[in-house]
C-alpha positions, 0 to 999 in steps of 0.5 A: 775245334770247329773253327779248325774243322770248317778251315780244314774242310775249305783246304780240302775243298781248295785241292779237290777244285784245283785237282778238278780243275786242271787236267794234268797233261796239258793244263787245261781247265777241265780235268784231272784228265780233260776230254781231248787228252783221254781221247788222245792218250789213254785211247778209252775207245780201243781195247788191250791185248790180253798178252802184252798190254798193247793198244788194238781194236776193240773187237780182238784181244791179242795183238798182231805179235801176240797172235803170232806166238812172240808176246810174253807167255808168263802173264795171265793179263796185260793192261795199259792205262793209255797210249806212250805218247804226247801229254802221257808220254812227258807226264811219265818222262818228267816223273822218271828223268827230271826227278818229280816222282811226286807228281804221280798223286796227280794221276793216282786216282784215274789210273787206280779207277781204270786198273780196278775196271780192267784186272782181277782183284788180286792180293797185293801189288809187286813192283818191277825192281830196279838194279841198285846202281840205277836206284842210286843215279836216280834216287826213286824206282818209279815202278815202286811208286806208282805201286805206292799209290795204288796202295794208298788209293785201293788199299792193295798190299804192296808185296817184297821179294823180288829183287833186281840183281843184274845190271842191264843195258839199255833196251830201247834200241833191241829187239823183243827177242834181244831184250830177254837175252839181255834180261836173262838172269836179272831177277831173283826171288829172295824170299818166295814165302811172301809170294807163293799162293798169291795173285799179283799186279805186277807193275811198270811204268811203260811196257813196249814188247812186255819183256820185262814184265816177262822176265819178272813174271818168270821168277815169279811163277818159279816162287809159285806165284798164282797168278799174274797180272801185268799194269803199266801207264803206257803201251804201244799201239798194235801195228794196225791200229798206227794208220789210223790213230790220232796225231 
């Protein structure tokens, strides 16, 4: 039994180094996350706007669109974790288009540290839904799980209920006002018991304009949801903070 012990712990050992070792954006021998990559991506220096998630100046809280009334109203915090760009911005796009949901684990850490640094403890996690046809063309929802590794790294409850019932199109080219008509009615609560009282993380891979995270939010609070709190991997930077952010 010890032999088996002391050959567990060298495999343990041989993981975390290698998980020390390797930044997992561009492979550098100083991570999980490297210098040079936090700096550029996850932006740790910059502040989040409170309405939508988006980078901004440290000193404000909302954003230029928030600001000006058009950011989601259902929200009580967003939170993004860094910057949909460059090394993060592959990292969430090989998870999501060339099938390699796994490789989520290799960020589960720092992404649960950031999260706990930044929202309310809540009671457990919600994850974005997605509609069954899409579920089937891609065999994973990502959302669900990154939801799975905050689990697994905090011990959040992962919370049922929440269901995707309409297709939608795609939103990359529509207009944040566009994109809630598109989502209107897309969502549904099947069973409000397990939501009602509760505090939630609501979380997606990547917010733009927050709209669908809006758009959950809405069922959400319908079924007497407490409180929300938004969490993505990646947000946009604030119009303002675009002239002078890193290439």
């Amino acid at each position: 039994m010890t032999g088996f012990w002391k050959e567990a712990n060298k495999i343990t050992h041989a993981l975390w180094y290698a998980d020390e070792q390797a930044c997992v954006f561009c492979g550098d021998k100083h991570g999980p996350i490297c210098l040079t990559c936090t700096a550029n991506y996850l932006y740790p220096d910059l502040g989040r706007c409170l309405g939508c998630g988006k980078l901004i100046h440290s000193e404000k809280t909302h954003c230029l669109d928030c600001t000006a009334g058009r950011g989601p109203k259902q929200l009580d915090q967003v939170t993004a974790w860094g910057h949909y760009s460059g090394g993060l911005r592959e990292f969430i796009q090989t998870v999501k288009f060339k099938a390699h949901p796994r490789r989520i684990i290799e960020i589960a850490r720092p992404f649960s540290d950031w999260a706990i640094s930044q929202l309310p403890v809540v009671d457990g996690i919600v994850a974005v839904p997605m509609h069954k046809t899409r579920l089937a063309e891609r065999g994973f929802n990502q959302a669900e799980v990154i939801a799975s590794a905050l689990h697994w790294e905090l011990g959040l409850q992962i919370i049922p209920g929440v269901e995707r019932i309409e297709p939608t199109s795609s939103q990359v080219l529509l207009s944040r006002q566009e994109r809630l008509h598109n989502l209107k009615g897309a969502f549904a609560v099947r069973h409000p018991e397990y939501l009602k009282g509760r505090r939630v993380w609501l979380v997606d891979d990547v917010t733009t304009t927050g709209a669908t995270l809006e758009a959950v939010a809405e069922v959400l609070r319908g079924s007497g949801v407490q409180a929300i709190y938004g969490l993505c991997l990646a947000a946009g930077l604030d119009e303002e903070k675009l002239a002078v952010a890193k290439p």
